[in-house]
N, C-alpha and C positions, 0 to 999 in steps of 0.2 A: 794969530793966537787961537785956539782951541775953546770951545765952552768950559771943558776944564780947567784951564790954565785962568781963562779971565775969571772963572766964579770961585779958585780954590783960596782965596787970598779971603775970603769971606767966611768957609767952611771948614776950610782943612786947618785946625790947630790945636795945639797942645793943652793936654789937662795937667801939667806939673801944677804943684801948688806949693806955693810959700818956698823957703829958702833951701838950699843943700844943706841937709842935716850934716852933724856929725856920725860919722862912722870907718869902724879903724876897718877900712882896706889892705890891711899890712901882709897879710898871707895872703899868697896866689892860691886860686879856689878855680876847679877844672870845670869845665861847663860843655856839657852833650845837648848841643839844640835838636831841634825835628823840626823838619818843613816838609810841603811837596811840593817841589822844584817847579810848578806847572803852571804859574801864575804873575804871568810878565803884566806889567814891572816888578813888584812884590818879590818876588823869588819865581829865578828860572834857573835853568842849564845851559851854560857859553858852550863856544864849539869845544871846547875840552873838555865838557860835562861836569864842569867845577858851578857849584851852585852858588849865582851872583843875586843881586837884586839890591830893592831901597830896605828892605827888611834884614836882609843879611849885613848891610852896610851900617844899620842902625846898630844891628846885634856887636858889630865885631865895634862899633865905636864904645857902643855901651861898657864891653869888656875889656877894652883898653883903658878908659877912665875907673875902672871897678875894681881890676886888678884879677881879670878874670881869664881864663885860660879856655878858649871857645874852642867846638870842634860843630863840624853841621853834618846831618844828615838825612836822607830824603826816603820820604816813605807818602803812598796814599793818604789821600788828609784826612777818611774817615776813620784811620786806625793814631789820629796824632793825640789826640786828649785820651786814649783808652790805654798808647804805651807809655803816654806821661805819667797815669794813674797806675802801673806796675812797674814803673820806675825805673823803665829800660831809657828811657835817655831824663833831662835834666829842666826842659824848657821847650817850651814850642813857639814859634814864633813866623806865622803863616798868614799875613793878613788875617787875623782872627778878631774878630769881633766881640766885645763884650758885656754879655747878655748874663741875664738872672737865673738860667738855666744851666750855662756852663759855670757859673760864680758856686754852684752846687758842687762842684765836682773838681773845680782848680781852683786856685787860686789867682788873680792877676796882677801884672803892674798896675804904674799908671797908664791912661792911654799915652801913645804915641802919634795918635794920627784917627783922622775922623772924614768922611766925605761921602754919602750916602749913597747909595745901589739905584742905577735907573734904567729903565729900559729903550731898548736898541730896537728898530722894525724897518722895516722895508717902507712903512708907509712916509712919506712925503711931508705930510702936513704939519704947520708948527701949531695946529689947534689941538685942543686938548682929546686924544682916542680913546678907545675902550676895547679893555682886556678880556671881556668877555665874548665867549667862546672862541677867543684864540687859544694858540697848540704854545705855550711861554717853557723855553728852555732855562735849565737852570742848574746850577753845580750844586752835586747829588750831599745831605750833608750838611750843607755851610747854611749862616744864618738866615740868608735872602732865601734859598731851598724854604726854613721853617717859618720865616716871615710870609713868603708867598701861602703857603700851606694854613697860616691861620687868617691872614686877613683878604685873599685873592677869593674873590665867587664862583661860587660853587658851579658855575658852569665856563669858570677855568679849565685849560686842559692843563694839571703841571708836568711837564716832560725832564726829569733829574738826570746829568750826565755826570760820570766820573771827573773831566774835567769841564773847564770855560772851554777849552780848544773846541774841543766835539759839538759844545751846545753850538757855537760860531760856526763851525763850518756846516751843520745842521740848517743853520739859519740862510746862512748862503747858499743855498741846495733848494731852500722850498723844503724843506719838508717841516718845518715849524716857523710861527708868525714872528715870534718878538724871544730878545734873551733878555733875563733879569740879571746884574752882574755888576762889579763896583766899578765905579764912575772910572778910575784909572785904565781899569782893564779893557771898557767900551771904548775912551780913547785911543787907546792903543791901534785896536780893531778899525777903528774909524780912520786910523792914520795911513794906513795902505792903502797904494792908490786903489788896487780895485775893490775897495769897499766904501768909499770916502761921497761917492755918489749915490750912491743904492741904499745908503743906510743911513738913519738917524736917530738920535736920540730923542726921546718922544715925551711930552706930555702926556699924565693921565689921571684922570678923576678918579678912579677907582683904588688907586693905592697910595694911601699917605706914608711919607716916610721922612717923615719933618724930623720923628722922635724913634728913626729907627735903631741905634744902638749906642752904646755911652764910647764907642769908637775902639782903634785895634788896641791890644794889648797885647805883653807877652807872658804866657801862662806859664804856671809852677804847679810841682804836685803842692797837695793843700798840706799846711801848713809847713813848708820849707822858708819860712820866715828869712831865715839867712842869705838864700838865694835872693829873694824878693828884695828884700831891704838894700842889698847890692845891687841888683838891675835899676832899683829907682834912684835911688842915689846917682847909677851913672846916667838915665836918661833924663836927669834933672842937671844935671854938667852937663851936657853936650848942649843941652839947648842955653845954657848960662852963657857956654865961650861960643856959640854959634856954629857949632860944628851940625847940629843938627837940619839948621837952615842952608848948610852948604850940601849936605846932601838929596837933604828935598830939592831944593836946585838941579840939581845934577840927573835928577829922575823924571822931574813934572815940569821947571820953567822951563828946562829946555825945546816943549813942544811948542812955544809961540813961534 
């Protein structure tokens, strides 16, 4: 079993609250997601370039229970809250995190999922290191990017890739010490054999991240209330008949 797997049972759950309200799902209502395929498990690309993942699997359950008629589509993740907010598609739904600073600009479910960002390094030791004056990769953009950015010291190097992929293979090259990146994703990395020796996840003093985010969400343009009201409803069914739990299943317990 994986550090993952045995600590997610602790960390990884749901913020639904109180019971499935009423609300009339009766008309089918179309729904244009946005992802960037780039981020396994979360959302990637099968060998048919059809965008899977625990995110997509979430969404399309969500819209079966809602009565919602999903379509996905992938784009760069820096440009996903900026098309959301000009209303070229409906919903984004990217392992996103939700913060006081994007609540500005979208609006969110509830969370879906929660498990905080840690870092991955070449070094060995299960004692607690320090991130100072290392070269910390990190996907350019996303929350851990501006988490690193406000509480990492100032004689951090922060190195931003367009994706996780780059900063990892980056990391296995030597040219940078440690990646900051969500715990799912570092598993993953850590599950190939030749990386499963050479890398580990790491203690460190220097960055708390006890109360790093109130977990993912899936965002709406602000105030599409209608949309919203309908994604929470179904992500509150899915976890009621346990559909929700079969899918987390199917992504994270299978790594023991």
């Amino acid at each position: 079993m994986t550090y993952f797997s045995r600590t997610c049972g602790l960390l990884c759950f749901l913020f639904f609250s109180g019971s499935v309200f009423s609300l009339d799902i009766s008309k089918n209502m179309p729904v244009n997601f946005v992802t960037e395929a780039n981020y396994y498990p979360f959302e990637y690309l099968d060998e048919l370039k059809q965008i899977q993942g625990f995110d997509i699997d979430i969404a399309n359950a969500v819209c079966l229970k809602a009565n919602l008629s999903c379509k996905f589509y992938n784009q760069s993740f820096d440009s996903l809250l900026l098309t959301l907010q000009f209303g070229r598609f409906d919903a984004v739904i990217a392992a996103l995190d939700i913060t006081e600073s994007r609540k500005e600009k979208v609006d969110f479910s509830n969370s879906y999922y929660r498990f905080p960002p840690v870092f991955v390094s070449t070094t060995n030791s299960k004692e607690a290191f320090s991130i100072v004056g290392k070269f910390i990769g990190v996907q350019s953009d996303s929350s851990n990017h501006h988490y690193l950015i406000k509480h990492a010291k100032k004689n951090s190097f922060i190195i931003s890739y367009l994706s996780s992929t780059k900063a990892f293979s980056d990391l296995r090259n030597g040219k940078i010490d440690v990646v900051f990146a969500d715990h799912a994703v570092v598993d993953d990395f850590l599950s190939k054999r030749q990386n499963n020796d050479k890398f580990s996840v790491m203690q460190t003093e220097d960055v708390f991240l006890d109360k790093f985010s109130a977990g993912y969400g899936i965002a709406v343009k602000k105030g599409n209330m209608a949309l919203l009201e309908r994604i929470n409803y179904g992500l509150a069914k899915i976890k009621e008949d346990g559909t929700y739990q079969t899918i987390y299943d199917r992504y994270f317990e299978s790594n023991k």
